[in-house]
N, CA, C and O atoms as a Maestro MAE file, in Angstrom:
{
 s_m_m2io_version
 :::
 2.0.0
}

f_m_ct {
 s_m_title
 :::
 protein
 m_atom[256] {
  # First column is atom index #
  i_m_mmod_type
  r_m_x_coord
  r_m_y_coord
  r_m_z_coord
  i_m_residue_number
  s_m_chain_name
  s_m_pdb_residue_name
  s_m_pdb_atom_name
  i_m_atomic_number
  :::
  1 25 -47.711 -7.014 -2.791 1 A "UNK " " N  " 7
  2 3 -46.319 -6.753 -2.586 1 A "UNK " " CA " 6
  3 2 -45.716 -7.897 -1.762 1 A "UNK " " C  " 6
  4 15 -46.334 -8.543 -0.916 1 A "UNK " " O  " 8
  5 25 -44.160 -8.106 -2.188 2 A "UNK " " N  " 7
  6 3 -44.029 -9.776 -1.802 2 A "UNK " " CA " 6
  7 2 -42.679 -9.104 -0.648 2 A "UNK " " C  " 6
  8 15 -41.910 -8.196 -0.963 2 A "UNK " " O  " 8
  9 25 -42.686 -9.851 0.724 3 A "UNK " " N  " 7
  10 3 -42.019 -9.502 1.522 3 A "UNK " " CA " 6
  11 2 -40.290 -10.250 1.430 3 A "UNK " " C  " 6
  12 15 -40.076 -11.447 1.623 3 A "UNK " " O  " 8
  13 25 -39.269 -9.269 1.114 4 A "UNK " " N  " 7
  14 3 -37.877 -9.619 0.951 4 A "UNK " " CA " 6
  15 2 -37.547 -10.952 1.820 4 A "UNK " " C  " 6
  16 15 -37.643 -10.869 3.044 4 A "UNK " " O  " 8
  17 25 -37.324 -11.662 1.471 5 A "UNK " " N  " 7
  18 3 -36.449 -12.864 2.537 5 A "UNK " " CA " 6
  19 2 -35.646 -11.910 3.178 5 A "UNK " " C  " 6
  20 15 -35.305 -10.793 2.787 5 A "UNK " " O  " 8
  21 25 -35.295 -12.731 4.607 6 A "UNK " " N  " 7
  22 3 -34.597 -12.313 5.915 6 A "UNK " " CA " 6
  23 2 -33.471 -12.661 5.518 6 A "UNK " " C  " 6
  24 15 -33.683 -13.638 4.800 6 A "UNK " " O  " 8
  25 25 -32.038 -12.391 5.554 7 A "UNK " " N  " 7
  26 3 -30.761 -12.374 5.827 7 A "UNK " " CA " 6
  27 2 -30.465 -13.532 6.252 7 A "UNK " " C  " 6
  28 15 -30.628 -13.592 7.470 7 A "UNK " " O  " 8
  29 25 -29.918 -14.969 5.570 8 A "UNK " " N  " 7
  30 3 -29.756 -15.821 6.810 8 A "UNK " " CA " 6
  31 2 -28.362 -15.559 7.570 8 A "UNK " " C  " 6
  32 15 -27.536 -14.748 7.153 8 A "UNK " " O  " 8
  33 25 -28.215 -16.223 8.567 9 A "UNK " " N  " 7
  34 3 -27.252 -15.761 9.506 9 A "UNK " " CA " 6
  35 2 -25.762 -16.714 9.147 9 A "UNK " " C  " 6
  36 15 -25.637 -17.895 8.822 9 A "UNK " " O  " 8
  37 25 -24.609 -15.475 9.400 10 A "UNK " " N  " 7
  38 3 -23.304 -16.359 8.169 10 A "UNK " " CA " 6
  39 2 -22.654 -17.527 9.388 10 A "UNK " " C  " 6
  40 15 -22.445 -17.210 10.559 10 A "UNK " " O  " 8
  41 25 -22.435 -18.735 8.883 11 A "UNK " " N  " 7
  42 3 -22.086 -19.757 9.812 11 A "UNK " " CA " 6
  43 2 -20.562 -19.652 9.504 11 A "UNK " " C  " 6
  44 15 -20.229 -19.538 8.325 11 A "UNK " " O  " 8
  45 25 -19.359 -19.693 10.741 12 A "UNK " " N  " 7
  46 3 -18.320 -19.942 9.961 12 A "UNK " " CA " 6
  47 2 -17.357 -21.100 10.750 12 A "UNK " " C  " 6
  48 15 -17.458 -20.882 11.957 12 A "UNK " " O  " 8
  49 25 -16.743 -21.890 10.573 13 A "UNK " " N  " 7
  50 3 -16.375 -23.429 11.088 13 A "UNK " " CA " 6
  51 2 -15.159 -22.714 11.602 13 A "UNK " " C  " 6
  52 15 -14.302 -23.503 12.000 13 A "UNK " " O  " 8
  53 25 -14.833 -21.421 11.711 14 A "UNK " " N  " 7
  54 3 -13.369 -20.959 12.496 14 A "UNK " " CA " 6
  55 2 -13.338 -21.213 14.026 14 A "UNK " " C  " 6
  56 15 -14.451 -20.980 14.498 14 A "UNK " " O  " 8
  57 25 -12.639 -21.525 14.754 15 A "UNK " " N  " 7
  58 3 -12.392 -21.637 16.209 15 A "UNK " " CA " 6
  59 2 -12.339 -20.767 16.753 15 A "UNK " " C  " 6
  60 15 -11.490 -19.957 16.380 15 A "UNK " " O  " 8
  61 25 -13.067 -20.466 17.760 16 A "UNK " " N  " 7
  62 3 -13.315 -18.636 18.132 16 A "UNK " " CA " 6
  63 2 -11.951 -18.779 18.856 16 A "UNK " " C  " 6
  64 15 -11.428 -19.778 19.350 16 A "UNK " " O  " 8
  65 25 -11.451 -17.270 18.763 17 A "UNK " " N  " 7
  66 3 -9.953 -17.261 19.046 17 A "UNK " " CA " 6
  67 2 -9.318 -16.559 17.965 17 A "UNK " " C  " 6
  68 15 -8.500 -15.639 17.995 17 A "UNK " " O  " 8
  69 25 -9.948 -17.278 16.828 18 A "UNK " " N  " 7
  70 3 -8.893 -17.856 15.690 18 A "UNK " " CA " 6
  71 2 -9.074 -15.927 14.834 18 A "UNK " " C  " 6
  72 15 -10.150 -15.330 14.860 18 A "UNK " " O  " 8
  73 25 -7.909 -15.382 14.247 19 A "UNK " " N  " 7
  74 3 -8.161 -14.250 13.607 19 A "UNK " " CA " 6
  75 2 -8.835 -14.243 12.196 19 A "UNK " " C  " 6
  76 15 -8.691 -15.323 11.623 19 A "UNK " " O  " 8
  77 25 -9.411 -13.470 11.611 20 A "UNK " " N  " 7
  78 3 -10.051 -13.503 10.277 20 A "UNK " " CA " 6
  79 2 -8.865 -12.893 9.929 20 A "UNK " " C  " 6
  80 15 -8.003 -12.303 10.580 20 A "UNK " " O  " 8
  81 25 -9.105 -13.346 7.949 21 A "UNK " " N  " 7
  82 3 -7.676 -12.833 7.153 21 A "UNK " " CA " 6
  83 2 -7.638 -11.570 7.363 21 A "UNK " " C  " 6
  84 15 -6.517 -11.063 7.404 21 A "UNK " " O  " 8
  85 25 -8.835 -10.693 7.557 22 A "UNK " " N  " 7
  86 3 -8.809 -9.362 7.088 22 A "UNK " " CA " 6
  87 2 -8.212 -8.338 8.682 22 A "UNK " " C  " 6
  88 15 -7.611 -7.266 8.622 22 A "UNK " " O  " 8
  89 25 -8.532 -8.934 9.715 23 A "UNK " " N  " 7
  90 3 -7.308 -8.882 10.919 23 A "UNK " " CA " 6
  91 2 -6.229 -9.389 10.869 23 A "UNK " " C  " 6
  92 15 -5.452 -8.599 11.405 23 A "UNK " " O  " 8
  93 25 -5.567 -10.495 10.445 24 A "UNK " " N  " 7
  94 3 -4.389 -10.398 10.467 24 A "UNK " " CA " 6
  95 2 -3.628 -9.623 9.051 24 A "UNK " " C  " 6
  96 15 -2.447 -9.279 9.093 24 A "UNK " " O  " 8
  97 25 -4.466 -9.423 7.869 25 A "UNK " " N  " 7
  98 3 -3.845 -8.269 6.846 25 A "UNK " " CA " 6
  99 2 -3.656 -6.535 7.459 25 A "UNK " " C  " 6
  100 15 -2.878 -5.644 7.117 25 A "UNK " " O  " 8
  101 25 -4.716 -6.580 8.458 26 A "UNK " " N  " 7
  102 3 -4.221 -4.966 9.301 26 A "UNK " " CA " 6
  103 2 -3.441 -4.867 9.955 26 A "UNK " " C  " 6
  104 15 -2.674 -3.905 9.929 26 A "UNK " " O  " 8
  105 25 -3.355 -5.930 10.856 27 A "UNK " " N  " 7
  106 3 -2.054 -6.445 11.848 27 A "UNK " " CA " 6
  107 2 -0.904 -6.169 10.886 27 A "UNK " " C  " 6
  108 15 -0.160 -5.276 11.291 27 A "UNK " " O  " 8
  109 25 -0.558 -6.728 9.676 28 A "UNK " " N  " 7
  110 3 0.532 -6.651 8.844 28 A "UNK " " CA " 6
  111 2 1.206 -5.746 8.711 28 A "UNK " " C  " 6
  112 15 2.363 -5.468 9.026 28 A "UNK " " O  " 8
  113 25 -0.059 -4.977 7.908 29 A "UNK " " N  " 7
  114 3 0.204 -3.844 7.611 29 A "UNK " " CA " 6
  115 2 0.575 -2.738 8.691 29 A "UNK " " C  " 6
  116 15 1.511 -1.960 8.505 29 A "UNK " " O  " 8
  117 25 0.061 -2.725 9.430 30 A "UNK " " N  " 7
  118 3 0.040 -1.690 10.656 30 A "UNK " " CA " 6
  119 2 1.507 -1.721 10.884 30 A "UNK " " C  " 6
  120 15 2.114 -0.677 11.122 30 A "UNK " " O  " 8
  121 25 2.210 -3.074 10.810 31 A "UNK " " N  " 7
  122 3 3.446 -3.530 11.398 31 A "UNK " " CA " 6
  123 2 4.240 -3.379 10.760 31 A "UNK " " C  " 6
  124 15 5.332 -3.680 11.242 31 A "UNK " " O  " 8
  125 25 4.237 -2.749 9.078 32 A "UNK " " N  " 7
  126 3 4.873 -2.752 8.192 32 A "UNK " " CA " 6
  127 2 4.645 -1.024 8.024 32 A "UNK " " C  " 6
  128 15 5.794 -0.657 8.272 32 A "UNK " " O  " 8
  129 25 3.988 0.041 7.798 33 A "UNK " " N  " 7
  130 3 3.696 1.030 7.940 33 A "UNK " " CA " 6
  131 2 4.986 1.833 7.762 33 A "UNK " " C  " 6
  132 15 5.037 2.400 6.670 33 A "UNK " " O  " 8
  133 25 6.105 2.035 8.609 34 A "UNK " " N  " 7
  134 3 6.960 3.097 8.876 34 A "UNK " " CA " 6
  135 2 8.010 2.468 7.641 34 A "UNK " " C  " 6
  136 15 8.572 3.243 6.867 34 A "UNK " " O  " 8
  137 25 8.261 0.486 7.531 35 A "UNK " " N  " 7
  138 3 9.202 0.472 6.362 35 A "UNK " " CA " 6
  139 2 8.625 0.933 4.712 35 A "UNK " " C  " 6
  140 15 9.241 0.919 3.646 35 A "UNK " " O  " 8
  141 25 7.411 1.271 4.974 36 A "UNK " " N  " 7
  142 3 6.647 1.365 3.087 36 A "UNK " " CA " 6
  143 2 6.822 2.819 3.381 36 A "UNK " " C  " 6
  144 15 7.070 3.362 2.304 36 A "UNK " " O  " 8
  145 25 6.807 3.669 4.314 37 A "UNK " " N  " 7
  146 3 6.682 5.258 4.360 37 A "UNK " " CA " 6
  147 2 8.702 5.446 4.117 37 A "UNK " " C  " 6
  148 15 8.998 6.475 3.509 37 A "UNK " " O  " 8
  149 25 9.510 4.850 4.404 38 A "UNK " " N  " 7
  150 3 10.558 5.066 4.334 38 A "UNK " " CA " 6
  151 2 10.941 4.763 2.974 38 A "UNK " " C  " 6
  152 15 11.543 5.545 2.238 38 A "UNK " " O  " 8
  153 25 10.619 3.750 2.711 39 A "UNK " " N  " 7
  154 3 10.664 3.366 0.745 39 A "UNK " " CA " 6
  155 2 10.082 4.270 -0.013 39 A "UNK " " C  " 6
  156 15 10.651 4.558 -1.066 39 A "UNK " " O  " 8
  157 25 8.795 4.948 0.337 40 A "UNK " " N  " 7
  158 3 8.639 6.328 -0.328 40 A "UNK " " CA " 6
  159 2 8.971 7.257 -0.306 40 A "UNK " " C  " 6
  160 15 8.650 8.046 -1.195 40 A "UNK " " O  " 8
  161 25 9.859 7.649 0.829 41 A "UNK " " N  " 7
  162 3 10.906 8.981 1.086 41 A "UNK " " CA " 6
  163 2 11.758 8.625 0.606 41 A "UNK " " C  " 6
  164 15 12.247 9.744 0.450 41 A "UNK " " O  " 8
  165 25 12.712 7.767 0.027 42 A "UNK " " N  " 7
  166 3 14.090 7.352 -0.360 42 A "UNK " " CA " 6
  167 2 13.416 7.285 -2.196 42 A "UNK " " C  " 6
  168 15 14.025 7.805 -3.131 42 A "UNK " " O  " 8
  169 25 12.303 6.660 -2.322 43 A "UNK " " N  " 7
  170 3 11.911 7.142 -3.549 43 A "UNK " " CA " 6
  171 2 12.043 8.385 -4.015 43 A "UNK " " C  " 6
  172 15 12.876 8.761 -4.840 43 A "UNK " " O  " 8
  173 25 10.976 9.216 -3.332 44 A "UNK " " N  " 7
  174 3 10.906 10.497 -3.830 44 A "UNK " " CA " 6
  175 2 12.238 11.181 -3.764 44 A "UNK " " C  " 6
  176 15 12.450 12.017 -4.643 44 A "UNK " " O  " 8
  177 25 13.160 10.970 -2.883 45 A "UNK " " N  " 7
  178 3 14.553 12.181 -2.376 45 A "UNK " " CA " 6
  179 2 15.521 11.434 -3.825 45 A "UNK " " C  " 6
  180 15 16.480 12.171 -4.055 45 A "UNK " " O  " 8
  181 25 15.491 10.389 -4.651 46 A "UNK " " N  " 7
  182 3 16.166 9.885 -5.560 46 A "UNK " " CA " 6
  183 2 15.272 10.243 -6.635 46 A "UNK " " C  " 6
  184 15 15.812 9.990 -7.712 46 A "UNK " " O  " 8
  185 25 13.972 10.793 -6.783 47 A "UNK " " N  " 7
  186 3 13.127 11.157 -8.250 47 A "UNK " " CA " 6
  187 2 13.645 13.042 -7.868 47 A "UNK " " C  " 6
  188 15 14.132 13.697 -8.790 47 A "UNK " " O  " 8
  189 25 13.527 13.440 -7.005 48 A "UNK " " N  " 7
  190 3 14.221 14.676 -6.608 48 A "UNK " " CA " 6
  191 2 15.803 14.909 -7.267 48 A "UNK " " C  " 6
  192 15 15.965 15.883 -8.002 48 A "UNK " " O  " 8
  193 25 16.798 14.116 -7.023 49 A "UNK " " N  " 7
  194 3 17.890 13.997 -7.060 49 A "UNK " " CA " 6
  195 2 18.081 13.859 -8.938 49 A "UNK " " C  " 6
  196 15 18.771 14.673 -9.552 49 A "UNK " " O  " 8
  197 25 17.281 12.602 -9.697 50 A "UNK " " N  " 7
  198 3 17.652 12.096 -10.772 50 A "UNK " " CA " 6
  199 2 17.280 13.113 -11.782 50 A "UNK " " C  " 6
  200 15 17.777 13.188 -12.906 50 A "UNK " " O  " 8
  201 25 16.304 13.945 -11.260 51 A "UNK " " N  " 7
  202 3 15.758 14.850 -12.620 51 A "UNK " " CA " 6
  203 2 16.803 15.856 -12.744 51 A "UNK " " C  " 6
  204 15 17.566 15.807 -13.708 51 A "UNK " " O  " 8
  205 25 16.890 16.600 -12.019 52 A "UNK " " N  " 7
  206 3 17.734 17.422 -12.304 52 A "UNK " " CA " 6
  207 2 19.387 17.094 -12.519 52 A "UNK " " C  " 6
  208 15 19.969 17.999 -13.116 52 A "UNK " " O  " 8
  209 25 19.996 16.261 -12.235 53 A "UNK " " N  " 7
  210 3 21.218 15.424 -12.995 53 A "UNK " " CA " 6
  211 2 20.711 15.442 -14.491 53 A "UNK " " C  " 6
  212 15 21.274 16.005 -15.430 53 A "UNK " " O  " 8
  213 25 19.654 14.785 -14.525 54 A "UNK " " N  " 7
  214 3 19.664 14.328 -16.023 54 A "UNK " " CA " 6
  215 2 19.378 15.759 -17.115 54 A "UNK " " C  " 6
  216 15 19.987 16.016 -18.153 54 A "UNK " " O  " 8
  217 25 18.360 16.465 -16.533 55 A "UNK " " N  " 7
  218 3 18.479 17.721 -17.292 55 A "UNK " " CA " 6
  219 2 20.233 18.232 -17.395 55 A "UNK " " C  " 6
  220 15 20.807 18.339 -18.478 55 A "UNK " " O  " 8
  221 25 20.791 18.462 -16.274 56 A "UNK " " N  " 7
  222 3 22.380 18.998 -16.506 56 A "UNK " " CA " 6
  223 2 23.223 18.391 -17.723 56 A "UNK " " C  " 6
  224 15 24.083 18.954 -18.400 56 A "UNK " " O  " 8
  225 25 22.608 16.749 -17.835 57 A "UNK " " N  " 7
  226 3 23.868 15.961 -18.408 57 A "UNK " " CA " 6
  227 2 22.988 16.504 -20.114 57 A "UNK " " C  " 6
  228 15 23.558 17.034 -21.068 57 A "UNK " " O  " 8
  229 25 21.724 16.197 -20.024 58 A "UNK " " N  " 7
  230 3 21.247 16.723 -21.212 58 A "UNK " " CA " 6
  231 2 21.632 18.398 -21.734 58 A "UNK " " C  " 6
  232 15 22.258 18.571 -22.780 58 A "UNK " " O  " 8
  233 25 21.242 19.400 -20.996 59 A "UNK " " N  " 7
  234 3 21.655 20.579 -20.934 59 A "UNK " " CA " 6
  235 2 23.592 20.510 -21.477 59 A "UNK " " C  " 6
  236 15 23.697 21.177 -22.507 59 A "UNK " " O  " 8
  237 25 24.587 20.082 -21.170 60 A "UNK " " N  " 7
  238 3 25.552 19.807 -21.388 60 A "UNK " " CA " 6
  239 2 26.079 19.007 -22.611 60 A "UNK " " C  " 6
  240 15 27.157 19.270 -23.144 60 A "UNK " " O  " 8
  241 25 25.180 17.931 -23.055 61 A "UNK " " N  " 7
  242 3 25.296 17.266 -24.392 61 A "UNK " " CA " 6
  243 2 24.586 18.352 -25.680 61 A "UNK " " C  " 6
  244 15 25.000 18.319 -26.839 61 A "UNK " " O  " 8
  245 25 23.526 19.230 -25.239 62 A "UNK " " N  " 7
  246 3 22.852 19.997 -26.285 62 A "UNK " " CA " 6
  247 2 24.188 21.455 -26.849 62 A "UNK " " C  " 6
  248 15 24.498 21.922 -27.945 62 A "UNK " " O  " 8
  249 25 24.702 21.767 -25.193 63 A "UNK " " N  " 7
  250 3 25.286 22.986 -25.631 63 A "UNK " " CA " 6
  251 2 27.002 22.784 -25.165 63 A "UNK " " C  " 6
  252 15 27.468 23.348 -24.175 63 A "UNK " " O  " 8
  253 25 27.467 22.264 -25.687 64 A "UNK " " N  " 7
  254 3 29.024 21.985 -25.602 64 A "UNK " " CA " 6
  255 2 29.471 23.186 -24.834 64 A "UNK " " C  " 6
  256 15 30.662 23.334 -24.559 64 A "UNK " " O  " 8
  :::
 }
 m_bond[255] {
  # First column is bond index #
  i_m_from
  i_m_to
  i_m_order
  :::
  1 1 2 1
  2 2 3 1
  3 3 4 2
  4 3 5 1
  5 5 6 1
  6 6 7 1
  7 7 8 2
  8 7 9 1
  9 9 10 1
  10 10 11 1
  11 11 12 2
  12 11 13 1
  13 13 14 1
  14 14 15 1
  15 15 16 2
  16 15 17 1
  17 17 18 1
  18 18 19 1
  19 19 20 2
  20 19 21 1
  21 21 22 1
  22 22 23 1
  23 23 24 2
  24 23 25 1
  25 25 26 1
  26 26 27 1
  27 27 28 2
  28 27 29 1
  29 29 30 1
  30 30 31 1
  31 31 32 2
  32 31 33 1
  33 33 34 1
  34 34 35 1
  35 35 36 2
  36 35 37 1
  37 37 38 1
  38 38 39 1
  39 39 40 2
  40 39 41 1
  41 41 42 1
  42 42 43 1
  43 43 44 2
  44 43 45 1
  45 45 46 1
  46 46 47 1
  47 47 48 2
  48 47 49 1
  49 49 50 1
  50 50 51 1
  51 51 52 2
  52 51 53 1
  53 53 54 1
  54 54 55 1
  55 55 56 2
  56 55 57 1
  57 57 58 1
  58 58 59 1
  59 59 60 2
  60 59 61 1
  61 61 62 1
  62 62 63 1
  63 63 64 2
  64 63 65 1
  65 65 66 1
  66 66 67 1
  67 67 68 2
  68 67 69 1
  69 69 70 1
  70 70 71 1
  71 71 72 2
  72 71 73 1
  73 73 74 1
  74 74 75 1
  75 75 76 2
  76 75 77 1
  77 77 78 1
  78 78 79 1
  79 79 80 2
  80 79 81 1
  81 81 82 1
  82 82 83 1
  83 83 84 2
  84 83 85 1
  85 85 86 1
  86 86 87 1
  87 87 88 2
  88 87 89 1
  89 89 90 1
  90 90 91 1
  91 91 92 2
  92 91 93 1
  93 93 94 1
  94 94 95 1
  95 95 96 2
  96 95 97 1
  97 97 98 1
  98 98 99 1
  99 99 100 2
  100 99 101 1
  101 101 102 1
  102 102 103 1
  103 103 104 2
  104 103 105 1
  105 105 106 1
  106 106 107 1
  107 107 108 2
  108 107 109 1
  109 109 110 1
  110 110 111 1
  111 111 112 2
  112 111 113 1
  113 113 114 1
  114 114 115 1
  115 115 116 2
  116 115 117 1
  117 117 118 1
  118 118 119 1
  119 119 120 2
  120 119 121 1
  121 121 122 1
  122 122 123 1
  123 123 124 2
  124 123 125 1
  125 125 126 1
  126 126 127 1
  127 127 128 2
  128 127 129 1
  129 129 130 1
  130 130 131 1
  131 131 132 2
  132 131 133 1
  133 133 134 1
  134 134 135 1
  135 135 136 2
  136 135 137 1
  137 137 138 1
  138 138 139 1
  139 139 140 2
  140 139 141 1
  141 141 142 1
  142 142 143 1
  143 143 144 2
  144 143 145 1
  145 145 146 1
  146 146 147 1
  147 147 148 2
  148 147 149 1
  149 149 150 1
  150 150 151 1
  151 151 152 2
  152 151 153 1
  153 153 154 1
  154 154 155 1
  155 155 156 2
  156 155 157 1
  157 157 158 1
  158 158 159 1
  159 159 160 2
  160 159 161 1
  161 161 162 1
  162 162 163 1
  163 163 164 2
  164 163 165 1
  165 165 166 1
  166 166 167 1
  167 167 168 2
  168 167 169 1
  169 169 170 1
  170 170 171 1
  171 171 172 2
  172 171 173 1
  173 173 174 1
  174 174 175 1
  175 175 176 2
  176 175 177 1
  177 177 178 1
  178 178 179 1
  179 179 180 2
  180 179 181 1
  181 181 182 1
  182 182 183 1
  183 183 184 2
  184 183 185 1
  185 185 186 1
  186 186 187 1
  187 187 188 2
  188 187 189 1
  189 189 190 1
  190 190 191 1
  191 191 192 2
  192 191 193 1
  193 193 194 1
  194 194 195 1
  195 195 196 2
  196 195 197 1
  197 197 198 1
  198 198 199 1
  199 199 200 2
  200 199 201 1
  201 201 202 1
  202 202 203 1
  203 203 204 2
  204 203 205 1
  205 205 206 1
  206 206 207 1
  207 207 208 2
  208 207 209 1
  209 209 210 1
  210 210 211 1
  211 211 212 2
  212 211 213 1
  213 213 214 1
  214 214 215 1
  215 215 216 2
  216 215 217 1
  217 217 218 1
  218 218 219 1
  219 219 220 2
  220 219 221 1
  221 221 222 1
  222 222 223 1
  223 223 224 2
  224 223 225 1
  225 225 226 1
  226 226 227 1
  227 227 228 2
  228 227 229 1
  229 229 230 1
  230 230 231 1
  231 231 232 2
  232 231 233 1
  233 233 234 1
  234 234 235 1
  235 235 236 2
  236 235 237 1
  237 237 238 1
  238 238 239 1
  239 239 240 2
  240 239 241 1
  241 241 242 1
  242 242 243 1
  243 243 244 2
  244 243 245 1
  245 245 246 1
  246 246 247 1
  247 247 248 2
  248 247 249 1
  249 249 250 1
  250 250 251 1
  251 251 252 2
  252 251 253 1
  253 253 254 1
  254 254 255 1
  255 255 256 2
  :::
 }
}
């Protein structure tokens, strides 16, 4: 039985300090959070709003 190679260890040329993409994409987001939750309430309260208009205007074109 043949023993797995060891993991080598990840080298990375960043300047300690410096943020990885995947911290500053949470940072973003985190910071952006309440305007994407407000774009989905103004979504939904206008998919709320449009259906039932459009059934009326349909309902109204079917039965004079």
């Amino acid at each position: 039985m043949q023993r797995k190679p060891s993991p080598t260890p990840t080298v990375t040329n960043r300047p300690p300090g410096e943020e990885t993409t995947t911290k500053r994409l949470r940072r973003w987001a985190r910071r952006r959070h309440r305007d994407a939750a407000d774009h989905v309430l103004k979504g939904i309260c206008y998919g709320i709003g449009t259906g039932p208009a459009g059934l009326a205007f349909w309902w109204f074109e079917q039965y004079p």
